[in-house]
N, C-alpha and C positions, 0 to 999 in steps of 0.2 A: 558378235565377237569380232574383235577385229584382224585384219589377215594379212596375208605377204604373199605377191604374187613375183614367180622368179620365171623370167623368158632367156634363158639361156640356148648357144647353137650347141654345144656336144656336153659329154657326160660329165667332162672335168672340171668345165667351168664353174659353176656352182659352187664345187668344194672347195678349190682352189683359191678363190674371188668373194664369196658369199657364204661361207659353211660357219662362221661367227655367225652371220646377224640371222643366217635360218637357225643355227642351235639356241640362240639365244628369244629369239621370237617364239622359237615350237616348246622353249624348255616356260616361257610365259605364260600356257595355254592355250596359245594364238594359232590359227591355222595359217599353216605355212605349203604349199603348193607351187612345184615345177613345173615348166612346160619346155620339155625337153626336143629341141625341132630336128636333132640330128642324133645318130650315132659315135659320130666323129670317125667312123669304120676307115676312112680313107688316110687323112690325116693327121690322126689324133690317135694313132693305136700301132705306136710302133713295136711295142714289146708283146703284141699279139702276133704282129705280121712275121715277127722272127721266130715263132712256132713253126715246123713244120708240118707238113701239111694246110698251112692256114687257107682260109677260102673268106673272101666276102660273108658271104652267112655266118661261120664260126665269130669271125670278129665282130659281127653286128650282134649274135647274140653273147659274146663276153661284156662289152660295151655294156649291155642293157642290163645282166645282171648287176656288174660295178655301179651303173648308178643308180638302183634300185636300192643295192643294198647299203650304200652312202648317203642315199637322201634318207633310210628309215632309221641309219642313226643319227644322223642329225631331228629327225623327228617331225620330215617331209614327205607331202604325197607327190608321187612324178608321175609324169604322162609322157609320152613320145609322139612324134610323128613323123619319123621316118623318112625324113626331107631329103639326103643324101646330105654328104659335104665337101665340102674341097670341091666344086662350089655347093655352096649351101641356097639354093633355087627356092624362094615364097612364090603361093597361089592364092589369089584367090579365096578357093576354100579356106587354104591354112589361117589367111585373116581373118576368115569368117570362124570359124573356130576358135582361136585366139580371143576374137569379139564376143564370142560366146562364153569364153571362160573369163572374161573379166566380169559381164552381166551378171553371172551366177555366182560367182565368188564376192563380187564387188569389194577388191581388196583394198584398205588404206594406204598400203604401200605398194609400188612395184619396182624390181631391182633387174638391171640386165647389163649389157654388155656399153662400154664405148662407144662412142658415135666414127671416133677414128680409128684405125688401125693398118698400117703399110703392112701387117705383117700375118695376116688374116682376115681376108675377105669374108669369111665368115660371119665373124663378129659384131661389122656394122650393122649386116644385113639385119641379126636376128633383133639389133637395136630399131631401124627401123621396121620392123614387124611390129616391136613392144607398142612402139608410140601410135603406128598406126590406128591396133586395136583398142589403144587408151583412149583416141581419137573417136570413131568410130562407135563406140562403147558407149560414149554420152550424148549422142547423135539422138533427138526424140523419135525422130522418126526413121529408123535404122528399127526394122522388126518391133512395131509400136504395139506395148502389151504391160504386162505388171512392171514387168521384171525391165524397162524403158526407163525411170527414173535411177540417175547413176550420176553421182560424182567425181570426176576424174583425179586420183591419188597424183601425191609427187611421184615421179619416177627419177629412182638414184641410179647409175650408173657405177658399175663397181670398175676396181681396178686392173687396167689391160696389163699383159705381162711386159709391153716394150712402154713404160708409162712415159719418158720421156720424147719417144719418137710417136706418141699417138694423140697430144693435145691435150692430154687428160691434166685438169689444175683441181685436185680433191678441195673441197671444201667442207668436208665433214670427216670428222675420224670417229669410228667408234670401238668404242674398248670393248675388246671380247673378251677378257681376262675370265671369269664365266664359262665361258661357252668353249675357251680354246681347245681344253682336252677332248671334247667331244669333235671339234672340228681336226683337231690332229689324228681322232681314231679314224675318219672317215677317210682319213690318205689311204690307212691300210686297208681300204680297198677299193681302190684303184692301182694295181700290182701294174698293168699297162703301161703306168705314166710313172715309176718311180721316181725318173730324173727330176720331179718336179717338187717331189716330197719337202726337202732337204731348201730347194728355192724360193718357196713360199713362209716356210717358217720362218725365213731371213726377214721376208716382204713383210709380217704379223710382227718381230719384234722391231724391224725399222717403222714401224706406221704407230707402235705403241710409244716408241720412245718421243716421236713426234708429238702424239695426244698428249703424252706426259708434259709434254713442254710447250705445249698450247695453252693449256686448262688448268694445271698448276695441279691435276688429281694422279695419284699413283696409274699407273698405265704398263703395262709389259707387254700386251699382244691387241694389236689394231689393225682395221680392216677400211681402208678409203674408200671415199663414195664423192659423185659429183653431181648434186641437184641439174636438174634437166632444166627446171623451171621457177622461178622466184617464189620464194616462203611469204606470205602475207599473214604478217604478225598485228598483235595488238601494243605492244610495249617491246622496244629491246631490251631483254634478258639475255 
């Protein structure tokens, strides 16, 4: 069955960036799985922090229920691991982990964050994480055993929120017109991150009306991506 692996650093990202091509992939039959490396507790949670009372723990467990229950309606399983953020710190283990969950899943696609970003250190990180474990992943002798035979998927890159200050040139749009309502229900819930509701729907019908006008096919809600590594085709179609 074929799959979609998502390496995202905090809870929003996903929904925000990717919640078209997971609803749209999970509504396929296809298994769709996150690997969520942070909470975003630090800098990514300001409409918790203005709770009173709020504590590090509170915010780390609202976090974690939003994106639990965002990635099961788009129709995703998530994982966490708790990395911290603002800075968002890889180990080691965490690669090894990661290299573990590409073996077992052995996904044909995998989607994550920007290779640039001035505006979130974050972000690259979790990018290099993805590619490491991509890397690593297809290594024969990296834990040599069944489960050693692995072919490394394209890895897309979805769209940073400063797209013009982070490098990012999409070469793919895909229409989520499909998938949109269910990725627009998954705003509501992430109550954390309101401000961003309202800004991404802008980003889905600017990226639709683009596809529209590439492809020459009806288009209203699209989601950019930018191949990591060249497509090796048999015929251009």
């Amino acid at each position: 069955m074929p799959g979609v692996l998502v390496v995202t650093a905090h809870p929003g990202d996903f929904v925000w960036r990717a919640g078209g091509a997971i609803a749209l992939h999970a509504a396929r039959g296809e298994s769709v799985h996150i690997v969520c490396l942070s909470f975003g507790e630090r800098g990514e949670s300001q409409g918790e922090w203005a709770k009173p009372g709020a504590t590090l723990e509170k915010v780390k467990a609202a976090r974690k229920t939003e994106a639990e229950q965002a990635a099961g309606i788009l129709g995703a399983t998530v994982e966490f691991h708790d990395a911290g953020d603002y800075p968002l710190v890889t180990t080691p283990e965490m690669l090894e982990r990661v290299t573990d969950t590409f073996r077992a899943m052995k996904p044909d696609v995998v989607l994550t964050h920007a290779d640039e970003d001035p505006y979130n250190l974050d972000h690259p990180t979790a990018n290099r994480l993805a590619r490491a474990a991509r890397i690593v992943a297809q290594a024969a002798g990296h834990k040599p055993g069944p489960e050693t035979a692995y072919r490394a998927p394209q890895l897309y890159m979805f769209e940073p929120h400063q797209t013009e200050m982070c490098g990012f040139r999409p070469d793919l749009i895909l229409n989520i017109d499909s998938a949109w309502e269910t990725k627009r229900r998954a705003f509501e819930f992430l109550p954390t991150q309101t401000h961003l509701w309202a800004y991404y729907e802008r980003v889905a019908l600017n990226r639709g009306q683009q596809g529209a006008r590439n492809s020459g096919r009806k288009m209203t809600y699209g989601e950019a991506y930018q191949r990591a590594f060249p497509e090796a085709l048999d015929a251009l179609r």
